[in-house]
C-alpha positions in Angstrom: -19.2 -23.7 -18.2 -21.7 -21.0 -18.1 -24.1 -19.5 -20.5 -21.8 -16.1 -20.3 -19.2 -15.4 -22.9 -16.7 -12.4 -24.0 -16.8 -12.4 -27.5 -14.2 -10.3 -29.7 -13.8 -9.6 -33.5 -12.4 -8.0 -35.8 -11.9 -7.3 -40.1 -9.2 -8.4 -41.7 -5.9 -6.7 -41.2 -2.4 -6.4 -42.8 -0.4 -7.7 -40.5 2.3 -10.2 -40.5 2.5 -13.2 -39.8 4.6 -12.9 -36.2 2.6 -9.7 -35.1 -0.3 -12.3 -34.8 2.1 -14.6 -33.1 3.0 -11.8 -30.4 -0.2 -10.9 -29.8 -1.1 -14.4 -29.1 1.6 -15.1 -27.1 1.0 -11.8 -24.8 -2.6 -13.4 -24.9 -2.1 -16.3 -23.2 1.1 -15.4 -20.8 -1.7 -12.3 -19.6 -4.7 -14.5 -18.9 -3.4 -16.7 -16.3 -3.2 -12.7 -13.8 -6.9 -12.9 -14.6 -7.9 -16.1 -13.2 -6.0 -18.9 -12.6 -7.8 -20.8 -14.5 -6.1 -19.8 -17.5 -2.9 -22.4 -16.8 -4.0 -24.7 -19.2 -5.3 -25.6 -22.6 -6.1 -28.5 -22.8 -7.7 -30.7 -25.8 -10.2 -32.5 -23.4 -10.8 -33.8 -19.8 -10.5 -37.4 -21.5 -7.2 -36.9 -22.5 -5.7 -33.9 -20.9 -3.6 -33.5 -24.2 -2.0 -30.0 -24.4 -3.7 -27.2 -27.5 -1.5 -24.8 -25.8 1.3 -25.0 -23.6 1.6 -22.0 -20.7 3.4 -19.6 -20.8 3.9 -19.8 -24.5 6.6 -17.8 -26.3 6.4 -16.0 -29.0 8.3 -18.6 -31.2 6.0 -21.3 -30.7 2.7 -19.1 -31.1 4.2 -18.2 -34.4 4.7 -22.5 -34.7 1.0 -23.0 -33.4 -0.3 -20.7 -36.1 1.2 -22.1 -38.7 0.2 -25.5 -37.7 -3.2 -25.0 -37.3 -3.9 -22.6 -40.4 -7.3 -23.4 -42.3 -7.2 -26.2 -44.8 -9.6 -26.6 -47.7 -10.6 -29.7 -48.8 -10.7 -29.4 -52.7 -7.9 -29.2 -53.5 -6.9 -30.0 -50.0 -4.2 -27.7 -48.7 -3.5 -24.6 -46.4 -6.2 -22.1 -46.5 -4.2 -18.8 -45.4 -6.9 -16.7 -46.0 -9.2 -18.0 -43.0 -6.4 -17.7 -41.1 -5.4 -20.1 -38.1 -7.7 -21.5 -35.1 -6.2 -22.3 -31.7 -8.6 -23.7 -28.9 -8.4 -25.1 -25.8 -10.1 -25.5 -22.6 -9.2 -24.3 -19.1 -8.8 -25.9 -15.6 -6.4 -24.8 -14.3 -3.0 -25.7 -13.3 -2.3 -29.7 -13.2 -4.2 -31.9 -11.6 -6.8 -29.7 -12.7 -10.1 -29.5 -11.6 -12.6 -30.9 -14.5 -15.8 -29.9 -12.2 -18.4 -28.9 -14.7 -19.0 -25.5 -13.6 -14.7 -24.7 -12.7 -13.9 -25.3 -16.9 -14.0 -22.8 -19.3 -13.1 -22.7 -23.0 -11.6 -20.2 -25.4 -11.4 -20.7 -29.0 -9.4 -18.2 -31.3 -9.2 -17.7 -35.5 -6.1 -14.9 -36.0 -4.6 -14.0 -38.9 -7.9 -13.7 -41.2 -7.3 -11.8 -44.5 -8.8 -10.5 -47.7 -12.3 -11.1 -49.2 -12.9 -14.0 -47.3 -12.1 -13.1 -44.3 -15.3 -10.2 -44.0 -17.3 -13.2 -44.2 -15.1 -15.5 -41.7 -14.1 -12.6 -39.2 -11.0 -12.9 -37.1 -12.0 -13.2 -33.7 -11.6 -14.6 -30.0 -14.3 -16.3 -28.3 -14.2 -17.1 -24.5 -16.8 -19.2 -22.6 -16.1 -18.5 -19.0 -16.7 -20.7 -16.0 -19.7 -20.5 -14.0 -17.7 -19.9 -10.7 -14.3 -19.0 -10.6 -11.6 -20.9 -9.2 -10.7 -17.4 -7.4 -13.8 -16.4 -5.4 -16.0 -20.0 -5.7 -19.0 -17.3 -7.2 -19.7 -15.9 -11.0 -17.6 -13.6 -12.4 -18.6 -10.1 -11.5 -18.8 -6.9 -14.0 -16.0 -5.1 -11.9 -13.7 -8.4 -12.5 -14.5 -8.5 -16.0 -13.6 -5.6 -17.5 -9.9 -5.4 -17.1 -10.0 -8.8 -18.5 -11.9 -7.1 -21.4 -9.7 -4.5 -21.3 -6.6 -6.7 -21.6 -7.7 -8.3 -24.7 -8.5 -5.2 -25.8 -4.8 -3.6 -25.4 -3.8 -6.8 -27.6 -6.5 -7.6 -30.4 -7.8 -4.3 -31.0 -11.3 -5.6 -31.5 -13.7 -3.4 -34.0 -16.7 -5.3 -31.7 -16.4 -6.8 -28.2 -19.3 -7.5 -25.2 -19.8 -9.7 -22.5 -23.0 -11.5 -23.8 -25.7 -14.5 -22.2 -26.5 -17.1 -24.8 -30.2 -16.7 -24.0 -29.8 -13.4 -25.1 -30.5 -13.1 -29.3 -28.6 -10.1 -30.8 -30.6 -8.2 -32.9 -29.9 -9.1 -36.8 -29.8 -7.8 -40.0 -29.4 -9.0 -43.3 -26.3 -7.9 -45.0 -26.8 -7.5 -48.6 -23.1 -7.6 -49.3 -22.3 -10.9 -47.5 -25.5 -12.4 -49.0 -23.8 -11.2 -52.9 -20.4 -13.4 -51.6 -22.0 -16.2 -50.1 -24.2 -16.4 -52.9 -21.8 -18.6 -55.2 -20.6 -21.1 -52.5 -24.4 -21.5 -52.0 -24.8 -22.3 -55.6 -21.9 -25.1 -55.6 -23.4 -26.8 -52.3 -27.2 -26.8 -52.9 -27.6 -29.4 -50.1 -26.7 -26.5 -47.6 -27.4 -23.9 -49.5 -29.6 -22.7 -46.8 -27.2 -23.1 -44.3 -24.8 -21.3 -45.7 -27.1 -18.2 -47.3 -27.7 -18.0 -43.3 -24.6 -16.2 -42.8 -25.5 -13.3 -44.6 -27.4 -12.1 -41.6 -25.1 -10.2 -38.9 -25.8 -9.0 -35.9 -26.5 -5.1 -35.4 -23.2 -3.4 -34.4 -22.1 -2.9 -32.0 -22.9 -6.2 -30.0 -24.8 -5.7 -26.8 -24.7 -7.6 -23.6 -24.4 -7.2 -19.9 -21.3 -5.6 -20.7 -20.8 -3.6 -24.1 -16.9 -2.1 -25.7 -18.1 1.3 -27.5 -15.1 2.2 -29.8 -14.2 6.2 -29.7 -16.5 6.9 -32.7 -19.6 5.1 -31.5 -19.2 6.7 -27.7 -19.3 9.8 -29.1 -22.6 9.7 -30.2 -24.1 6.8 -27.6 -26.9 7.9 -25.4 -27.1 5.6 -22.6 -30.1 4.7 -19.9 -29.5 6.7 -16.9 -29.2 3.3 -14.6 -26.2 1.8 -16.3 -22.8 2.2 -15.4 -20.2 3.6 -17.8 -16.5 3.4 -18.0 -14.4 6.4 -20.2 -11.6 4.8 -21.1 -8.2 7.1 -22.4 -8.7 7.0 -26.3 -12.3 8.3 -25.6 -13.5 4.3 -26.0 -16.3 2.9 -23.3 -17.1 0.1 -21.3 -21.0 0.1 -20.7 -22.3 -2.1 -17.6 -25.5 -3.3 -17.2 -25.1 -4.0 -13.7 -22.7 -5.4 -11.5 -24.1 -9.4 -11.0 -24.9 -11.3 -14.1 -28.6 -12.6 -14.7 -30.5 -14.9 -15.7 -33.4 -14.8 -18.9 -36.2 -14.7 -15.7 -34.6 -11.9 -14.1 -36.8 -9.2 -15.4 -35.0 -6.2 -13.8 -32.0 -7.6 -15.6 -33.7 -8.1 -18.9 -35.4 -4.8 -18.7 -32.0 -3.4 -18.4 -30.7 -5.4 -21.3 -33.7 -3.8 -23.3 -33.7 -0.4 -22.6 -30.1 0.3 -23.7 -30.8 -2.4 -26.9 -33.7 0.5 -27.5 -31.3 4.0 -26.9 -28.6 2.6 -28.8 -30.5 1.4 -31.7 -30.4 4.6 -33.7 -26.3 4.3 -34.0 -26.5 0.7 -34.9 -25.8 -0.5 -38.0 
């Protein structure tokens, strides 16, 4: 896989139960137009054991949820309030291809609610391949975003970018998650550390090669003049860096990366 990922989240939501089911299921039907890659989830290359069947119906996403919702371990039992985590990796259709950089991975927690669910977000998080099956290259900014905007049509994200993982998103520390974390760091003092490290979050929104600006925050966005930006209907944006992804040595790239990291930084929060 490659060090590029699309990364969505979002706050906890009323919903019910099979509205998270539909989504899913219109998640993982849709993919597969995308890149055929997306035929499979599987557990592992080892044992090519199903996560997710394709196509999957909105019966057994409903199923899948409910067998995969968070446990807790004292008392041990279903912990609804983390909601469910599905995950599986991708090669394709069967035989599939296992070739290091023709796998990609995406891992899911849906149905989030309630307190703690603004410290354990709902989101999707997809490691893409380093060439796709498709065109043998990287994926390219133009092929991306209607991917990104399919899984925006279904999740309704509050936060969603096309990111590197040499790339560190600015943080700050978030006084409210630090007051909730607080008292799970006082039961476990031997990861108290650990877990008081979660009340840093990122500045929003997230920032990468590509970058989802909801209506409210395109507004008021003032972009660099070199990078590329998509209106979308609701008044939304995509905002493009450039059209081939980079590496941390590319300096044109990482100048790029900078420069709208510096204009946006007055609307972040």
């Amino acid at each position: 896989m490659s060090d590029l990922a699309l990364k969505l989240w979002w706050e906890p939501r009323d919903l019910s139960h099979a509205d998270d089911a539909r989504r899913l299921s219109r998640f993982v039907n849709g993919l597969p137009d995308f890149d055929p890659i997306y035929r499979s989830w599987l557990e592992s290359p080892k044992t090519k054991k199903e996560t997710v069947p394709v196509p999957l119906t909105e019966a057994a996403a409903k199923q899948l949820l409910i067998d995969n919702v968070a446990q807790q371990e004292v008392p041990p039992g279903p912990w609804p309030e983390l909601g469910s985590y599905v995950w599986g990796g991708h090669a394709g259709a069967p035989p599939y291809d296992f070739h290091k950089s023709s796998t990609a991975g995406t891992r899911c927690n849906v149905g989030a609610f309630g307190k703690r669910a603004s410290i354990y977000p709902n989101h999707v998080f997809m490691q893409l391949s380093e060439l796709r099956p498709t065109s043998g290259r990287p994926w390219r900014a133009s092929e991306l975003r209607p991917l990104m905007k399919f899984a925006r049509d279904i999740w309704d994200p509050a936060e969603m970018c096309a990111e590197f993982s040499f790339y560190d998103l600015p943080r700050i520390r978030d006084p409210e998650r630090a007051a909730k974390l607080a008292p799970y760091a006082r039961a476990r003092p031997k990861i108290a550390d650990s877990i008081m490290a979660g009340s840093e979050r990122p500045l929003r929104p997230w920032i990468g090669w590509i970058t989802y600006f909801p209506p409210d925050l395109a507004a008021r966005a003032k972009y660099p003049a070199d990078v590329e930006v998509e209106a979308l209907a609701d008044g939304a944006a995509l905002v493009t860096l450039c059209e081939e992804p980079f590496g941390e040595g590319d300096g044109e790239g990482m100048a790029r990366l900078h420069a709208l990291e510096a204009a946006l930084r007055p609307i972040q929060s």
